[in-house]
C-alpha positions in Angstrom: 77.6 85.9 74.7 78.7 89.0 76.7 82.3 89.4 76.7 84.4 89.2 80.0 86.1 92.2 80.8 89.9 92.0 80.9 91.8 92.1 84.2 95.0 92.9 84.3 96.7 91.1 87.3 100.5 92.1 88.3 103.0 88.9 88.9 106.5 89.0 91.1 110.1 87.8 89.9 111.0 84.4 91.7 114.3 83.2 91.5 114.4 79.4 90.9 116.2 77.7 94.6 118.5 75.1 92.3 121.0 76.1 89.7 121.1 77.7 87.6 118.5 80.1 89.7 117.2 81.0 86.4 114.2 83.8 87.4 110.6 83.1 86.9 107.4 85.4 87.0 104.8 83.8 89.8 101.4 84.9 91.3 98.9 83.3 93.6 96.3 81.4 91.6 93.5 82.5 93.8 94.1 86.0 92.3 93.2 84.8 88.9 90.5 82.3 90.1 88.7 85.1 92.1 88.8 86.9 89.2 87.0 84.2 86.5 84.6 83.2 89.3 83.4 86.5 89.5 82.8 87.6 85.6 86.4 88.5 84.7 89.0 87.3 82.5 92.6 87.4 83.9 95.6 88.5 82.8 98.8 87.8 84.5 101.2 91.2 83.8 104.5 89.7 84.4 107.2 92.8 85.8 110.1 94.1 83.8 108.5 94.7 80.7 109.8 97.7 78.4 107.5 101.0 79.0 105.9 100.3 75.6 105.2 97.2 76.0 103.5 97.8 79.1 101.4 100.4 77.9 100.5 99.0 74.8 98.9 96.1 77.2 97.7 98.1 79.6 95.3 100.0 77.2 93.8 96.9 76.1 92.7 96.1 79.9 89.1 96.5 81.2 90.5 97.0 85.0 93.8 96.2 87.2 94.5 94.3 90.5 97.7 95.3 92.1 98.6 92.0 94.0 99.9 91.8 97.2 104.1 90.9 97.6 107.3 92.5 98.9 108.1 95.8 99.9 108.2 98.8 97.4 111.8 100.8 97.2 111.8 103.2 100.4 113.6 106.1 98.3 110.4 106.3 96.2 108.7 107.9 99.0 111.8 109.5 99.6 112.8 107.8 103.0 116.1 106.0 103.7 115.5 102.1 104.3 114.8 100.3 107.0 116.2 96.4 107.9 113.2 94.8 107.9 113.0 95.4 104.4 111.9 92.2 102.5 111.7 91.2 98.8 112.4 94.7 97.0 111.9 94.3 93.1 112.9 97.8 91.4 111.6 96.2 88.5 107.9 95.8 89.7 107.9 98.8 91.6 108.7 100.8 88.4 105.8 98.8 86.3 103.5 99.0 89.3 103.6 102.5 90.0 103.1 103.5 86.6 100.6 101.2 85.9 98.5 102.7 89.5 99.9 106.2 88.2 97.9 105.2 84.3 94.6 104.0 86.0 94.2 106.9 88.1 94.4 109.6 85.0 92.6 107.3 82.5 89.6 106.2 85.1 90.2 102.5 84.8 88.6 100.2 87.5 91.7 99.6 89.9 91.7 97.2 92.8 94.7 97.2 95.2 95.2 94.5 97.6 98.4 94.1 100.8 101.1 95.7 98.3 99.0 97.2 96.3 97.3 99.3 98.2 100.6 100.2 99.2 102.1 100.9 95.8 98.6 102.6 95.4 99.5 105.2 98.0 103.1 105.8 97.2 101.9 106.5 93.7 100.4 109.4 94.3 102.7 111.0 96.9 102.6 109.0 100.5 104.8 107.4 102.6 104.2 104.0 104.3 105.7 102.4 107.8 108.4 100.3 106.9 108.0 97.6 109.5 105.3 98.0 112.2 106.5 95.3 115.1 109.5 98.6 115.3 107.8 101.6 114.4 104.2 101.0 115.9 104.0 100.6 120.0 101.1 98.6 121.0 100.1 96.9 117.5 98.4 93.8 116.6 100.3 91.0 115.1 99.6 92.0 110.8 102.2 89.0 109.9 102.8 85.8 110.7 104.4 82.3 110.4 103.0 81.1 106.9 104.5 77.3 107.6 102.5 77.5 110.8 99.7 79.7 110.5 97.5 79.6 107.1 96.6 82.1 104.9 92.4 82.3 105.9 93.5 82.9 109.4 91.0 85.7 110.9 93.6 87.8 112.6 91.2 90.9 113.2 88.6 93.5 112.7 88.4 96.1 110.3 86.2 99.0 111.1 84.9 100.3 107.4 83.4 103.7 107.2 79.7 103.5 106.9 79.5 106.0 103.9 82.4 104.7 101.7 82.2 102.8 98.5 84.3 100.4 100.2 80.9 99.3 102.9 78.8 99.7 100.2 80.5 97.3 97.7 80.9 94.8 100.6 77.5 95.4 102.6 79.1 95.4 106.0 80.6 97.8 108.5 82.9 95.2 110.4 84.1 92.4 108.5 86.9 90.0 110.2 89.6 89.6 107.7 93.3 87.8 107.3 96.7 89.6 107.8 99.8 89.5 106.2 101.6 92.4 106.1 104.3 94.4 108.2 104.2 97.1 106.2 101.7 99.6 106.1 100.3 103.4 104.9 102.1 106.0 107.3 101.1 109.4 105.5 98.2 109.4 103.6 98.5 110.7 99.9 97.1 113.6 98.6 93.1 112.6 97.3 93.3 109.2 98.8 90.3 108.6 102.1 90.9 106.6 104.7 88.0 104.2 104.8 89.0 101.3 107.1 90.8 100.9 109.9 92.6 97.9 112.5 91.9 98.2 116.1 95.4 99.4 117.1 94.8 102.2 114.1 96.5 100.3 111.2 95.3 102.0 107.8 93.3 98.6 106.0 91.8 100.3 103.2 91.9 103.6 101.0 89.5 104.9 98.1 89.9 107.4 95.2 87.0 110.0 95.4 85.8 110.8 91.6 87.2 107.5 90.4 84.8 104.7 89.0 86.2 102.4 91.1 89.5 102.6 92.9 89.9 101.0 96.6 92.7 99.6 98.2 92.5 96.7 100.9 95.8 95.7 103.0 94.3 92.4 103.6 94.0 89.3 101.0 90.8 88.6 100.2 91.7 86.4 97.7 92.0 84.0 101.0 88.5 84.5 101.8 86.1 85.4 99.0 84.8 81.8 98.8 84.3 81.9 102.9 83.1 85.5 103.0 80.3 86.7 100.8 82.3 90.8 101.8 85.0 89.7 100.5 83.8 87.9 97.0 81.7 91.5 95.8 85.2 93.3 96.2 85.9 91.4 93.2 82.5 90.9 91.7 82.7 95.1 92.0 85.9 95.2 90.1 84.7 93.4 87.8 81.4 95.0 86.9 82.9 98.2 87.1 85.2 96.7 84.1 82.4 95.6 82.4 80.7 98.8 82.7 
């Protein structure tokens, strides 16, 4: 029997609501199950660990997923914060810029989703808008009311660049995909190409040239890929790349 390839998936801290609040790691479990329905075998990467630790794991990965979440530290792109700030972790901003810092030198098969493609960016030198409802005239509503709204919700249109990886991987040049995000890539780093964008100009996805594999996505797929056949070879693609 072939042997799944091993993909690395990063968790969040979770403070418990009743005393004593003891913290918990937590991830979405449609992460992981898009993962193993496409060929993978997950692995949850909880935040915090020591560097060693965290190196020593991440060498024995096939490929990463940088999960979607709160807001990465401001002063790591060197800005001051904003208030709309929500759900800063130091502790998995540390881990996950190293571990998107690791995968770009050592070519491992990196897919970066909401967060992530966030972290992705900030990693190797950008900035990002810190709340666009302030900072963006004009946008689209990107976040909403998760005890009203759910999380498949088709919010919009993403324009994909005929020519990138990203519209080859998912066969289309328009796909209609989920928001939830207020946050989003505000200067572009260094190497990174812009290969999607919202209607209103919203950055929705990135890719690494020369990488293997390397695309972020500011939506969740992991929402749709049993609805949308686009969304479900994004991580079929990571995947095989792993395997490869």
């Amino acid at each position: 029997m072939k042997t799944k390839p091993l993909i690395g998936i990063t968790a969040f801290e979770m403070p418990h609501p009743e005393p004593p609040h003891s913290v918990y790691y937590a991830l979405g479990q449609r992460y992981a199950r898009a993962i193993e329905e496409t060929g993978g075998a997950p692995v949850v990467l909880p935040p915090g660990l020591g560097q060693g630790s965290l190196e020593r794991i991440f060498d024995k990965l096939d490929g990463l997923l940088l999960s979607g979440g709160g807001d990465v530290e401001p002063s790591f792109y060197q800005e001051p914060s904003q208030a709309a700030l929500v759900s800063v972790s130091l502790n998995r901003d540390r881990d996950e810029l190293a571990l998107a810092r690791w995968a770009m030198e050592k070519n491992k098969p990196l897919l970066c989703i909401c967060r992530g493609i966030q972290v992705l960016n900030v990693a190797l030198g950008g900035s990002l808008i810190q709340d666009i409802p302030t900072q963006v005239p004009g946008a689209l509503e990107h976040s909403f009311d998760n005890k009203v709204v759910p999380h498949d919700h088709l919010a919009h249109p993403v324009s994909l660049e005929p020519a990138s990886r990203l519209a080859q991987v998912m066969g289309v040049n328009v796909s209609t995909v989920n928001s939830w995000h207020h946050q989003a890539i505000k200067q572009v780093a260094k190497g990174l190409a812009v290969v999607a964008h919202a209607p209103d100009g919203i950055i929705e996805a990135v890719e690494l040239a020369g990488h293997p594999f390397a695309i972020g996505v500011q939506w969740h797929p992991e929402w749709l890929y049993d609805k949308q056949d686009e969304q479900r070879r994004l991580f079929a693609a990571l995947v095989q790349a792993a395997a490869g």
